[in-house]
KOLPA-733034 format. One record per atom (N, C-alpha, C): x, y, z. Coordinates in steps of 0.001 Angstrom, whole numbers, padded with zeros to 6 digits, always signed. Layout:
BEGIN
XYZ...
! end
This chain:
BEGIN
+000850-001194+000000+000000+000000+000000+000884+001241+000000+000917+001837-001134+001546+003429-001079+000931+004078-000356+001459+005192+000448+001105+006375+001168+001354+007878+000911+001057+008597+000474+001483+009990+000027+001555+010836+001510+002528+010893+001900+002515+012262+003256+002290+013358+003398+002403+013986+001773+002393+015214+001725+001169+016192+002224-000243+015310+001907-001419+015859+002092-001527+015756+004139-000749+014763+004400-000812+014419+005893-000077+015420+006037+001002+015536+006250+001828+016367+006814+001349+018487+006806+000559+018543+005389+000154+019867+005344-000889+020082+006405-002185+019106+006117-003114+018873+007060-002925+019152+008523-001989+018355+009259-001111+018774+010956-000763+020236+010859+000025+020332+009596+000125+022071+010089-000812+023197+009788-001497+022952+009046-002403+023509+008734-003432+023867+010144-004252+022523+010552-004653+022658+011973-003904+023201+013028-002272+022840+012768-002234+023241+014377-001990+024707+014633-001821+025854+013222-002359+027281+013208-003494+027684+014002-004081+026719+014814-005651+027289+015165-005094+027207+016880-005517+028481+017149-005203+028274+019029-005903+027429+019332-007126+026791+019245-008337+025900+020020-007478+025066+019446-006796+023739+018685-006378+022627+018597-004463+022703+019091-004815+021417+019606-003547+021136+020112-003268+019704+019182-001620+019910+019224-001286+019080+018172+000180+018383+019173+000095+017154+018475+001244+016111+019061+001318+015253+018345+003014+015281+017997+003368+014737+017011+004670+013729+017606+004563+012227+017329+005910+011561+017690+006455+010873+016497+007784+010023+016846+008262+009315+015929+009132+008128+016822+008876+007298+016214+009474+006107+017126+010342+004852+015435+011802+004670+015657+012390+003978+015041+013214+002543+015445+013087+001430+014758+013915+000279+015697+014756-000371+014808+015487-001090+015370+015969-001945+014601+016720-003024+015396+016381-004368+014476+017226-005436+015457+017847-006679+014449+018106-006974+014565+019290-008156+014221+018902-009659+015607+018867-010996+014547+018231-012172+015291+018952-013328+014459+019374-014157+015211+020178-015400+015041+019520-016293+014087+018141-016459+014224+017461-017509+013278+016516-017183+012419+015960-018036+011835+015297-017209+010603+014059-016659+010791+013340-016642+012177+012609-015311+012515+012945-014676+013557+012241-013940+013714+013037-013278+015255+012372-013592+016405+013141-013711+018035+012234-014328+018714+011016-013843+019100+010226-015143+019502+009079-014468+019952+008335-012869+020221+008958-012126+021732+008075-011372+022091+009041-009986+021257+009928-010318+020269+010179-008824+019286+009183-009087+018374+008242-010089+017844+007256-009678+016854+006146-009483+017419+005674-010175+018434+004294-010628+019275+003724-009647+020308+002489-008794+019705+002040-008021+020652+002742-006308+020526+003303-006794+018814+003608-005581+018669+002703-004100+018200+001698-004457+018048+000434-003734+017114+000808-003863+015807+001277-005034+015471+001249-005093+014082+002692-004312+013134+003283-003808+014354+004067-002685+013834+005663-003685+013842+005659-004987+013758+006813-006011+013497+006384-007524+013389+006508-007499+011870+006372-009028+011852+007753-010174+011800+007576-011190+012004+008353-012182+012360+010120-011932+011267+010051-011736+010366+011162-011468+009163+011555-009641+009604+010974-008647+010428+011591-007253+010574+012821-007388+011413+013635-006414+010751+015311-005893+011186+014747-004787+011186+013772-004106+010839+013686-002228+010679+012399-002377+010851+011558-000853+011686+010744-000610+011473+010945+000991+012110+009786+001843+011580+009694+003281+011681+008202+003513+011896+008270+004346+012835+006576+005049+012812+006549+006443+013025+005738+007500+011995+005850+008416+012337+004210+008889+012361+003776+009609+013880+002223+009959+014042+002158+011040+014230+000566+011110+015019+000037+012616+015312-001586+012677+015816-001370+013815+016701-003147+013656+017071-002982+015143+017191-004624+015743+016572-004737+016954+016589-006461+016856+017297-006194+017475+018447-007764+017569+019125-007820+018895+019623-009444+018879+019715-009583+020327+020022-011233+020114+021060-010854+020324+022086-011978+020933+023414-013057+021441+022990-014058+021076+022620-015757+021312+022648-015563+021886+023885-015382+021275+025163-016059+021636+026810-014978+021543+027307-014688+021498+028383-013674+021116+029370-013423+019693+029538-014692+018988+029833-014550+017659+029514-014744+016517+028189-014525+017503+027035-015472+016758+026040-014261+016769+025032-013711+016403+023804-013230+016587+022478-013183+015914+021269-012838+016252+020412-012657+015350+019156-010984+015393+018735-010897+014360+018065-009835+014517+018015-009623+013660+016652-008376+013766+016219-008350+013112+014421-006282+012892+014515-006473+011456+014284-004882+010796+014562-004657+010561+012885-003116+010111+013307-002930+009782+011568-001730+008830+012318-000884+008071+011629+000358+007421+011818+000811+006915+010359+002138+006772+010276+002609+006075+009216+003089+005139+009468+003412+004054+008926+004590+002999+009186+005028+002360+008220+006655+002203+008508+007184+001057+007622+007829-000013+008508+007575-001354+008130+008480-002656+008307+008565-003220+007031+009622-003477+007382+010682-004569+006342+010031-005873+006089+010609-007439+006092+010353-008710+006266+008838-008858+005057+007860-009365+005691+006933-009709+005220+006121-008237+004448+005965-007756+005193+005257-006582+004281+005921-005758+003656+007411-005075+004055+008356-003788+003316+007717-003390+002144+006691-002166+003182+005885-001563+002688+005600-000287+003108+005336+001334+003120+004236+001983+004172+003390+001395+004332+002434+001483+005566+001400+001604+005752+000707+002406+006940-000727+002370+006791-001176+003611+007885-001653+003081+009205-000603+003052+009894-000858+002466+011269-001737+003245+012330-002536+004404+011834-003510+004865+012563-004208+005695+011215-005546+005921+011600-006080+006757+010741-007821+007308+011167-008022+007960+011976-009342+008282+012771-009446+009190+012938-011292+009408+013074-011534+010747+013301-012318+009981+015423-012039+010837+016303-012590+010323+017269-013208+011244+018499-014300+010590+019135-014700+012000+020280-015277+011287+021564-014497+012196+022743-014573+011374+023917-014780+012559+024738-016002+011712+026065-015451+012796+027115-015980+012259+028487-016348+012321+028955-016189+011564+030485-016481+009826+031211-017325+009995+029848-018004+008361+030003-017890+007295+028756-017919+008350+027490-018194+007598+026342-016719+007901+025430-016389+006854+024512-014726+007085+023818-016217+006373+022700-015431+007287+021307-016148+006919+019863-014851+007328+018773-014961+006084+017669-013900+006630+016852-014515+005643+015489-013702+006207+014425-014472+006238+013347-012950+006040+012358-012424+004683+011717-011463+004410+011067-010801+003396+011297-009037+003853+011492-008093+002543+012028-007522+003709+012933-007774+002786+014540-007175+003183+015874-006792+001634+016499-005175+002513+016763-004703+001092+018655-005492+001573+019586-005538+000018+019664-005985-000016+021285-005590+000330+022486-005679+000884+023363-005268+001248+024557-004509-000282+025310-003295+000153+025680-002662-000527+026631-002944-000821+027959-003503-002101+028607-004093-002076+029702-003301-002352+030630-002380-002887+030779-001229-002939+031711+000295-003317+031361+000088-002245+031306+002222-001770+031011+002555-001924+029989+001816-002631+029363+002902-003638+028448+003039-005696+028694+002464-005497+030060+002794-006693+030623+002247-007677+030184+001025-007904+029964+000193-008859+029552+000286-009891+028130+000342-011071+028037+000593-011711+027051-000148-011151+025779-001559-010569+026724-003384-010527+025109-003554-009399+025279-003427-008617+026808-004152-007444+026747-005583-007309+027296-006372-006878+026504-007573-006977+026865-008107-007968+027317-008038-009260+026177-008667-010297+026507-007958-011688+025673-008385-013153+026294-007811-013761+025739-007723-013608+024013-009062-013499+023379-009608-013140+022084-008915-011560+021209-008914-010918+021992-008448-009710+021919-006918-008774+021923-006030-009281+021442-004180-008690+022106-004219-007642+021131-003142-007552+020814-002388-006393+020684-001074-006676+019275-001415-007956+019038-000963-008729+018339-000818-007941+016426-001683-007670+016024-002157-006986+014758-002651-005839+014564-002210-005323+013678-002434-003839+013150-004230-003404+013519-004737-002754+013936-005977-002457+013786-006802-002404+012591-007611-002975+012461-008879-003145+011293-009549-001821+011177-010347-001408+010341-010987+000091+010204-012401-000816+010427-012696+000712+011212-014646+000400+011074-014504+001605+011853-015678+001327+013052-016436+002507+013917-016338+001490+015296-016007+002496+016589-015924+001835+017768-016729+002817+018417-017180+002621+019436-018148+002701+020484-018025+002322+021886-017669+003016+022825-017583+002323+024343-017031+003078+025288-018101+002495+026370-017939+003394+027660-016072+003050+028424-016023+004382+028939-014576+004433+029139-014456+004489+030321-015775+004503+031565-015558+004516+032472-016611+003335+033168-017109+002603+034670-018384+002004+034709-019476+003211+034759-020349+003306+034218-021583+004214+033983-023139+003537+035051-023040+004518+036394-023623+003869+037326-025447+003826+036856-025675+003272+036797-027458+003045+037227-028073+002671+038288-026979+002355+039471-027758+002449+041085-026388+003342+041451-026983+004371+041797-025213+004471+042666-025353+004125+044200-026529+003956+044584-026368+004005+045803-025920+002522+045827-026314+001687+045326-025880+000336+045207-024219-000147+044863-023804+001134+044555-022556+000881+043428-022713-000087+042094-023977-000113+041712-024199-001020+040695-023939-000622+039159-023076-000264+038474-023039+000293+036919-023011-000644+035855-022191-000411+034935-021842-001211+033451-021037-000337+033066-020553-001247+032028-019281-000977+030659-020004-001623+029606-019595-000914+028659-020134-001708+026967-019488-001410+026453-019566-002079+025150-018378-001537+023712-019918-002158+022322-019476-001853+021474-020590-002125+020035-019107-001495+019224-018495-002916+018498-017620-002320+017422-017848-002777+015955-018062-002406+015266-018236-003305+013857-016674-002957+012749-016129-003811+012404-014705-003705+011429-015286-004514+010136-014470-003508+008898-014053-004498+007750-012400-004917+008344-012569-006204+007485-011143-006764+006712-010702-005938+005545-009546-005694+005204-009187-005232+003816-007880-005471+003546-007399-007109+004223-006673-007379+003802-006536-008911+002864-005513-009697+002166-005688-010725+001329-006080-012139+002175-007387-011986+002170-007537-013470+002757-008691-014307+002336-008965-015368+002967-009758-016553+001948-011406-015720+001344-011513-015515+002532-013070-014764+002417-012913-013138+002063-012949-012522+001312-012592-011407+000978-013435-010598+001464-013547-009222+002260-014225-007778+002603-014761-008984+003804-014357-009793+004802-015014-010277+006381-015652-008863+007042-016832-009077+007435-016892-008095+007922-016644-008665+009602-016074-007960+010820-015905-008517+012063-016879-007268+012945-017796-008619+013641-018431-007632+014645-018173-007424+015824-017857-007101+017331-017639-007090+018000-018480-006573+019497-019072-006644+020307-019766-006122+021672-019355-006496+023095-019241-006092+023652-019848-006421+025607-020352-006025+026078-020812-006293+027443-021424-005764+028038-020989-006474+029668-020819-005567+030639-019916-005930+031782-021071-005167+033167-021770-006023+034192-021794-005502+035527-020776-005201+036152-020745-004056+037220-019742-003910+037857-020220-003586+039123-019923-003579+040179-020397-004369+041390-018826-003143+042339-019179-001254+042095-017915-000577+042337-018258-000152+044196-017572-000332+044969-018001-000381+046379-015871+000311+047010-015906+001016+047416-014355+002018+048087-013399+001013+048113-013752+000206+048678-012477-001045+048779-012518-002270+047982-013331-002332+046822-013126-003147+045735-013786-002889+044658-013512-003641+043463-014581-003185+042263-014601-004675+041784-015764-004845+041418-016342-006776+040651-016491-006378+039604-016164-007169+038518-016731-007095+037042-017087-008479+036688-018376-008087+035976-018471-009835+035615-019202-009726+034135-019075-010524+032777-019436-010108+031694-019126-010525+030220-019778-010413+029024-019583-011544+028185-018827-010446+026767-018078-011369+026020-017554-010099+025519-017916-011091+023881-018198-010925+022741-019229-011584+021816-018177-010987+020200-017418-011616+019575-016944-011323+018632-017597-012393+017345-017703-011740+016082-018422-012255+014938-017690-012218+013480-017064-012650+012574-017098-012761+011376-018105-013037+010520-018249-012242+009589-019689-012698+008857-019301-011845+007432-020391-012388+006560-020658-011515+005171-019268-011766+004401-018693-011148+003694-017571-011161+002969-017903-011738+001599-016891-012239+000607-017411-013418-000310-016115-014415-000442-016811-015529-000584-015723-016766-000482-015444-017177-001905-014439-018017-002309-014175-018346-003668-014663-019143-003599-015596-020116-003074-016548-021517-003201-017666-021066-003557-018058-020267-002223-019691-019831-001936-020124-018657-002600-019215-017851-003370-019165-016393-003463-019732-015440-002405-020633-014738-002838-021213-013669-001511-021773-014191-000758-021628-013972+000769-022046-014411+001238-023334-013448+001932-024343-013791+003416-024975-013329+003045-024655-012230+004294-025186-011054+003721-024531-009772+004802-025956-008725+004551-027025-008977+004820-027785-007934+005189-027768-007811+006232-028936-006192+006535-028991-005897+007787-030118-007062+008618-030965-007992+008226-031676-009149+008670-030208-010012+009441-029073-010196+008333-028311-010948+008883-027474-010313+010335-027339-009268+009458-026376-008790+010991-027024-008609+012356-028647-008698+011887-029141-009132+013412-029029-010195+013855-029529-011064+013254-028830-012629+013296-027404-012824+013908-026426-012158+013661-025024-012306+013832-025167-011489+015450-025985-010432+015347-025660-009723+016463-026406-010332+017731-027126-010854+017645-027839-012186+018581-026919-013194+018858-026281-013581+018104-025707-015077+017902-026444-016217+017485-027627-015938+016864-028718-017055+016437-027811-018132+015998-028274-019092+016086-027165-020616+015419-028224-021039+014216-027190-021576+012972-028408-022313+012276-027133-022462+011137-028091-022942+010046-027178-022449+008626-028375-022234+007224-028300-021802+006786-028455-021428+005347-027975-021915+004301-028654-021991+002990-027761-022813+001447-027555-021994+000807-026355-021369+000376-025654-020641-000584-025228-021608-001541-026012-021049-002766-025929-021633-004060-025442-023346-004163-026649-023992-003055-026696-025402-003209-025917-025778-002367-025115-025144-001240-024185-025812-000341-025120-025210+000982-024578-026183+001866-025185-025700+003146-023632-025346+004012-023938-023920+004265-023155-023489+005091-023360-022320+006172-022809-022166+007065-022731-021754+008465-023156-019854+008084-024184-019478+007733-024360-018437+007372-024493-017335+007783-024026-017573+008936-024569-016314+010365-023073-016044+011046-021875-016810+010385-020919-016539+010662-019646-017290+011472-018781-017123+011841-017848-017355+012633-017583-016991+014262-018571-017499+015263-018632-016753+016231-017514-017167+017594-017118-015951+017812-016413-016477+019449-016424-015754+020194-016504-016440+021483-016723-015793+022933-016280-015549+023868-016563-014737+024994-015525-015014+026246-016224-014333+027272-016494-015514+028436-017018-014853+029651-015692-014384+030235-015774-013164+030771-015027-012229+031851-015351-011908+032896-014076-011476+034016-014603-011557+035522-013419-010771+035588-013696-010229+036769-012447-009551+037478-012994-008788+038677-011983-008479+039744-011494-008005+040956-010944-007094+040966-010790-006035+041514-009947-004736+041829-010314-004317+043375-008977-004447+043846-008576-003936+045201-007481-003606+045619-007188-003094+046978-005906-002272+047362-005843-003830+048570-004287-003807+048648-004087-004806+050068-002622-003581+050385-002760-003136+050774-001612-002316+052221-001278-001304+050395+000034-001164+050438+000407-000170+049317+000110-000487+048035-000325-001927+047748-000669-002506+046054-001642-002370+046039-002306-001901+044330-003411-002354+043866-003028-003196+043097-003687-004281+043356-004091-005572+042616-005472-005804+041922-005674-006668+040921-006392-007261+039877-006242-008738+040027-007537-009087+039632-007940-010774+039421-008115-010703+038093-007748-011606+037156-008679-011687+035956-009065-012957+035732-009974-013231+035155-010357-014511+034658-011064-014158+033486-010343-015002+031861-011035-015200+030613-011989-016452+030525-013119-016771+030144-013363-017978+029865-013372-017891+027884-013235-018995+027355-013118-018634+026140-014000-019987+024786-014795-019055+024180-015882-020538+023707-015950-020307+022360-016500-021161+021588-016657-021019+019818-017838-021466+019580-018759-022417+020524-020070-023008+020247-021049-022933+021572-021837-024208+021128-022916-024308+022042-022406-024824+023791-021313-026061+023051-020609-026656+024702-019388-025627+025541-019084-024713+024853-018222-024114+025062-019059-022525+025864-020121-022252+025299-020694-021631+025882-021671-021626+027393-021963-023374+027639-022311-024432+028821-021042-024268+029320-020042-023889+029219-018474-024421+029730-018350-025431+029875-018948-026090+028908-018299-027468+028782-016713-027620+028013-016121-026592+028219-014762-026563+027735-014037-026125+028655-014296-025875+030323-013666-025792+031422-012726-027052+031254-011534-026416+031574-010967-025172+032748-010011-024247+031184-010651-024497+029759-009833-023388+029231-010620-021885+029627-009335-021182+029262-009355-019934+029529-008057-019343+029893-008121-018371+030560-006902-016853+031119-007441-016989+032155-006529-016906+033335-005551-016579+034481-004740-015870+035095-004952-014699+035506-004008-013861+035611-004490-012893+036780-003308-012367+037334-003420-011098+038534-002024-010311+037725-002961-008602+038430-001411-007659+038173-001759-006955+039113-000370-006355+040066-000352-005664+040908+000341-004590+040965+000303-003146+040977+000868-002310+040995+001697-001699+042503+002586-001306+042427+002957-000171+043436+002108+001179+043854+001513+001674+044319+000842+002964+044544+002164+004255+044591+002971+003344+045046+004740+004281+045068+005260+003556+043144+005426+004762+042161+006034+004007+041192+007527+004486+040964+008348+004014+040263+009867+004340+040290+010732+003159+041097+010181+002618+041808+010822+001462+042280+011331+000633+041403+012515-000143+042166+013165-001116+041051+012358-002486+040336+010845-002018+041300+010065-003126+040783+008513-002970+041344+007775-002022+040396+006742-001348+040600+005537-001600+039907+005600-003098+039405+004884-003695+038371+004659-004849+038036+003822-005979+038323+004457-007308+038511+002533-007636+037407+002944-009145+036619+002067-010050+036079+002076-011160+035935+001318-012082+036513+001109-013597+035916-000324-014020+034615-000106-014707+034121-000862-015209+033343-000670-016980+033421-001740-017477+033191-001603-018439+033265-002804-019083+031878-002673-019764+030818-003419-019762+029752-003682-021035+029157-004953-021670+029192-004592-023185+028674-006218-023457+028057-005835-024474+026836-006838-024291+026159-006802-025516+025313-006575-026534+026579-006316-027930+026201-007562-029006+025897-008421-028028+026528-009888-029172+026922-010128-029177+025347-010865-028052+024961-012018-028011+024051-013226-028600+023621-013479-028798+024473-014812-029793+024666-014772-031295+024365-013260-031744+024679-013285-032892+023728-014231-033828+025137-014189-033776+026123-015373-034851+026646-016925-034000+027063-017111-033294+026288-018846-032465+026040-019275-033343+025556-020693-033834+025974-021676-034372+024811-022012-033473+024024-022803-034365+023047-023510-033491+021743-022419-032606+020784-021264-032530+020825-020459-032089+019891-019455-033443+019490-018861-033341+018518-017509-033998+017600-016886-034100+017727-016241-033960+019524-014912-034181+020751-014406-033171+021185-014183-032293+019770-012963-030935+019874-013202-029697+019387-013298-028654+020060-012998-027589+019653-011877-027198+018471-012022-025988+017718-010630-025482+016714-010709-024274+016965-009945-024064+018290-009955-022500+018501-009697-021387+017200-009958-020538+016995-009198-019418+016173-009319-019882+014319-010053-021337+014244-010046-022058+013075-011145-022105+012390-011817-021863+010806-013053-022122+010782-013014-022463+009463-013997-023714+008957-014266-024065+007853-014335-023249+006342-015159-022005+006558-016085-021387+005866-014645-020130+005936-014656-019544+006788-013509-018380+007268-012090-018590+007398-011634-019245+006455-010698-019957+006789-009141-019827+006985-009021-018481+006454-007918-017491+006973-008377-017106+008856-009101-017941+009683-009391-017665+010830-009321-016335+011433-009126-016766+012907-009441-015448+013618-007950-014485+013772-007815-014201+012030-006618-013404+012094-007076-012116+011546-005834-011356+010700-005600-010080+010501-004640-009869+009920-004564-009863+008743-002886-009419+007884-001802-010612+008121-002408-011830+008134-001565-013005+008548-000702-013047+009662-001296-012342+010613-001461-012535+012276-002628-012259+013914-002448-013456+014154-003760-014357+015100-004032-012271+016043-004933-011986+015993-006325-011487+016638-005824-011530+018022-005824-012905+018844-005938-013539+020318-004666-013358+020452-004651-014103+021617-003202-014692+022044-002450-014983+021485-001125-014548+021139-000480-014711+020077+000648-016235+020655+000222-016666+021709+000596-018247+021816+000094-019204+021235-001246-018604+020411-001944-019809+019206-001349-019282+017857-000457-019881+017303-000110-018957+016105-000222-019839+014470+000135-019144+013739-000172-019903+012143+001043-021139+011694+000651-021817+010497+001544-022948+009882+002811-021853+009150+003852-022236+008929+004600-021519+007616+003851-020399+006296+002847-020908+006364+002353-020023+005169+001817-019046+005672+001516-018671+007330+000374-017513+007807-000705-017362+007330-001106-018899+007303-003211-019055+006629-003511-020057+007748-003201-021058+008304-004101-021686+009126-003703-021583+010322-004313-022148+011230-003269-021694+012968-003046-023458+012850-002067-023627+013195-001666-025000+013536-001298-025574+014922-001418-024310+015633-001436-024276+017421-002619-023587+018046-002895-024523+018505-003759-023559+019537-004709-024858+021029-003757-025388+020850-004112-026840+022447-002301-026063+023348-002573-025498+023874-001641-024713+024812-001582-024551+026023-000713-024708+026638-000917-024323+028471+000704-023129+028545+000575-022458+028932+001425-021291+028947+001227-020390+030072+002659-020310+030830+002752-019312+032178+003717-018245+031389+002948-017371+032022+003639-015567+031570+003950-014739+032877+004773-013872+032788+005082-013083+033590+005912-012074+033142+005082-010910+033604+005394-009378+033363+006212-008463+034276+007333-008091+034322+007400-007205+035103+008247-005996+034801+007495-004911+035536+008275-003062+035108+008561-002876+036509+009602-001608+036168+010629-000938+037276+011114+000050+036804+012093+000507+037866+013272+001299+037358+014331+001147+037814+015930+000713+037540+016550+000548+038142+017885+000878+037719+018813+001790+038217+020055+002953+038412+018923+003849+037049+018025+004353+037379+017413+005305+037020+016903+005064+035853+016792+003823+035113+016618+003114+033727+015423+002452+034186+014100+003217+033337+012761+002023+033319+013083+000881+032545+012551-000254+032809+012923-001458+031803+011390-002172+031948+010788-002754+031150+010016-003771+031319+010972-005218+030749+010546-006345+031678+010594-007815+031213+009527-008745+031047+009248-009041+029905+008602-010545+029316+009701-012058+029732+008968-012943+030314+008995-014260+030172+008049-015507+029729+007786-015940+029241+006805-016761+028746+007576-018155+028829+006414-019383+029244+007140-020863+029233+005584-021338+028738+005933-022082+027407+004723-022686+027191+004991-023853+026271+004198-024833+026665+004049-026098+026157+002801-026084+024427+003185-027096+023847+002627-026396+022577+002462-027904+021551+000774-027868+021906+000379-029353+021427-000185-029502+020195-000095-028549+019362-000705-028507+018285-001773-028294+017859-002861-028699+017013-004164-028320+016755-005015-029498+016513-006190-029391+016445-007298-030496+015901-006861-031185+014252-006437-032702+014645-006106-032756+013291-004310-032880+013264-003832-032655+013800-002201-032848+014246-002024-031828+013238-000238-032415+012635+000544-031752+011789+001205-030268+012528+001092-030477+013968+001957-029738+014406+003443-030590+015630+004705-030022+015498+005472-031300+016713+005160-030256+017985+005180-031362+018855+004814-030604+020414+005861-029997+020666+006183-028764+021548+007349-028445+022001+007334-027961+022885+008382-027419+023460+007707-026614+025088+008629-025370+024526+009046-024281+024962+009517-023040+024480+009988-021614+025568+010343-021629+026100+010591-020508+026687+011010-019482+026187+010542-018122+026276+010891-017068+025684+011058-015551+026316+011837-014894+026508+012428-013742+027229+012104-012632+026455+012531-011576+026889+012116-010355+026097+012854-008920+027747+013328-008068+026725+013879-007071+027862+014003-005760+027049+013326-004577+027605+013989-003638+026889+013914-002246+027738+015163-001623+028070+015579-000920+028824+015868+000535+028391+015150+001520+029186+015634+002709+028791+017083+003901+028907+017846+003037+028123+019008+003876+028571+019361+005002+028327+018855+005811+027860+018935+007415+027670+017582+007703+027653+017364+009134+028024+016025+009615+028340+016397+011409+028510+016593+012008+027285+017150+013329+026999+016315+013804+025539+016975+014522+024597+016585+015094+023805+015512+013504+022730+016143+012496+023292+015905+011186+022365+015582+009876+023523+014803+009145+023350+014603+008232+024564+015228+006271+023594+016150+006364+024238+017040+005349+023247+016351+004348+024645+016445+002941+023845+016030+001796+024274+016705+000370+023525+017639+000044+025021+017996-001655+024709+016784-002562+024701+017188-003171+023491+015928-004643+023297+016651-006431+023386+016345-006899+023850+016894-008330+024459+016048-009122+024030+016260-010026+023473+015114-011060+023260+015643-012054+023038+014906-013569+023615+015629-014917+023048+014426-016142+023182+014772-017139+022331+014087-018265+022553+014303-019433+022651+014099-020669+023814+014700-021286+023644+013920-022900+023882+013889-023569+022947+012597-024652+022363+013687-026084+022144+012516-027296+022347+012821-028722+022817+013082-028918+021333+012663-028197+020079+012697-028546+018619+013644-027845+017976+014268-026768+018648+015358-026068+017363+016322-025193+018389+017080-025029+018070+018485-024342+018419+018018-022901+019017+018828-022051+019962+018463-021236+020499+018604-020131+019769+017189-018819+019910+017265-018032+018784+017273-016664+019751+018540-016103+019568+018662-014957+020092+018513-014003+019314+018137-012531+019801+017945-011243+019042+018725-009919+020249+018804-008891+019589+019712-007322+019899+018985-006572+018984+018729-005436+019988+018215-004171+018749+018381-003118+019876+017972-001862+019042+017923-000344+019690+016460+000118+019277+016219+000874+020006+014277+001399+019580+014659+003137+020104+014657+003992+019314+014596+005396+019634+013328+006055+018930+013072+007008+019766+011570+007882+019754+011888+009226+020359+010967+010081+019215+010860+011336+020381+009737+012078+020371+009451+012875+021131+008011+013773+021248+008342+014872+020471+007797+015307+019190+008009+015804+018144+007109+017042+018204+005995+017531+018971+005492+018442+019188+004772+018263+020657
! end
């Protein structure tokens, strides 16, 4: 995809002539060098898309120009560029939105990242279904940014989201459209907060090279937006016409114990009818993070995860033994994005980046940030066992994988050591070195 800057770049200055808009502009550059023929793990994984497995280089240069309706209210309109090398060595527009937020409600309209929910630390991020893994999809997002009370005396509120995305990149089913919702109780009381809540993602519509179009009215997308089950015959075949659906019950905890705030999380994670019974217990996410209330410490940031997704309903009645997480007949470039997994990026693709050939996994993670002789650093560790998929044709392995990157200058330029290595029961140990510099450009 070519990019012309010129119209971007006039545009930023153009706006930021206006006293009412404020403008901020960064640039962030990396580069690394890796022993084997991809690089390890957590330098591609969970990058926003902004490094795939084959990058030595990547560059991003952005911007957000917003401007104050109210005191509490604004709009605001981002742009980003990017280049990586490897698989894509290409530009492309790693942000592109118009968006407006203000005390309760966040709305945006294009391609936007997602907000970082803790540190950096987390294997997925948001949710098991949900990381951080791939470039953002364009559509329209929707969702409360804070819990929005309806008893307060109760402390009783909610959270929601309503997102709808195209695809527009090369894959089996061409123009997927992906739907997305939740909806979360929250249970907010001085010395703790409960969340409990289902979070409902959809593929649907597009056209397939078998089936051709498929079917995408607004009848269907109610259908999709229900989750109705059934199927339909497109041109003499019977197929799954309401889409590709997956799920995930959510839970969580928030409380203070002496100087930490801590978090519970729990993902549950489903694709059908038994999975939605939890008859696919005990998969799911696992995890607590605890903060310092004091930050700057040599260790002011701590995460576990714990992730396994071994069951899949294989002893449920009424289903065919097994779940195929992230896998689907009809959709069959799965629950990806530019030929990388959506979820957890511990379920990942075959050689070609079209099918997932992993995703029966049990995997412990751990996150942790600091600062130490005056250098923030975050560390990734990951140890995970890795059984392949429904259907074999994957070898089991177990894998451990590191990740470190340290801020050693923090002046006109914020330079950053990157560490990374991997080291697996199937292949030789794959180390990586790089530098990552950025600066605040307005």
């Amino acid at each position: 995809m070519k990019v012309n800057l010129l119209p971007l770049i006039f545009f930023f200055i153009a706006i930021s002539t206006f006293a009412q808009v404020r403008f901020e502009g960064n640039f962030t550059g990396k580069g690394i060098a890796f022993s084997g023929e991809e690089s390890p793990f957590w330098m591609h994984s969970n990058q926003r898309g902004r490094m795939n497995e084959l990058s030595n280089v990547s560059s991003l240069l952005g911007g957000i120009a917003s401007y104050n309706i109210t005191e509490n209210a604004r709009f605001s309109l981002g742009a980003g560029v990017l280049y990586q090398d490897g698989y894509i060595d290409d530009l492309q527009l790693d942000e592109a939105y118009l968006g407006f937020q203000n005390t309760w409600l966040a709305v945006h309209v294009g391609r936007k990242q997602r907000a970082d929910l803790y540190r950096g630390l987390s294997a997925t991020n948001e949710n098991i279904i949900w990381s951080l893994n791939a470039r953002p999809m364009p559509g329209i997002s929707l969702r409360t940014t804070r819990p929005v009370m309806f008893w307060p005396e109760a402390g009783l509120g909610f959270q929601a989201s309503l997102e709808e995305f195209i695809t527009d990149d090369d894959r089996h089913v061409q123009d997927t459209r992906v739907h997305h919702k939740s909806f979360h109780l929250v249970l907010d009381k001085p010395k703790f907060q409960v969340s409990v809540g289902l979070e409902h993602f959809a593929q649907w519509a597009g056209t397939s090279p078998t089936f051709g179009k498929l079917p995408g009215s607004f009848d269907d997308y109610l259908r999709v937006f229900s989750g109705k089950e059934g199927s339909d015959d497109v041109e003499g075949q019977e197929v799954n016409a309401l889409g590709n659906h997956l799920g995930s019950y959510v839970a969580g905890v928030k409380t203070s114990i002496q100087n930490y705030n801590v978090e519970f999380i729990y993902n549950h994670i489903f694709e059908d009818g038994s999975g939605r019974r939890l008859g696919n217990t005990p998969d799911g996410r696992y995890g607590i993070f605890i903060t310092d209330k004091e930050p700057g410490k040599w260790v002011d940031a701590f995460m576990y995860e714990f992730f396994y997704t071994k069951h899949q309903s294989r002893t449920s009645s009424g289903t065919d033994g097994a779940d195929n997480y992230f896998n689907n007949n009809l959709y069959r470039s799965g629950w990806t994005y530019e030929n990388r997994i959506l979820g957890v990026p511990f379920i990942f693709l075959d050689e070609e980046r079209f099918r997932v050939i992993n995703n029966i996994v049990a995997a412990h993670h751990v996150g942790i940030s600091g600062k130490g002789f005056n250098m923030p650093y975050r560390l990734l560790t990951s140890y995970r066992k890795n059984y392949g998929a429904k259907g074999g044709g994957q070898l089991r392995s177990d894998i451990l994988s590191t990740y470190l990157d340290l801020n050693v200058y923090q002046s006109i330029l914020n330079v950053y050591l990157l560490l990374g290595a991997d080291f697996s029961t199937i292949a030789s140990p794959n180390f990586a070195a790089g530098v990552q510099v950025s600066r605040v450009l307005f």
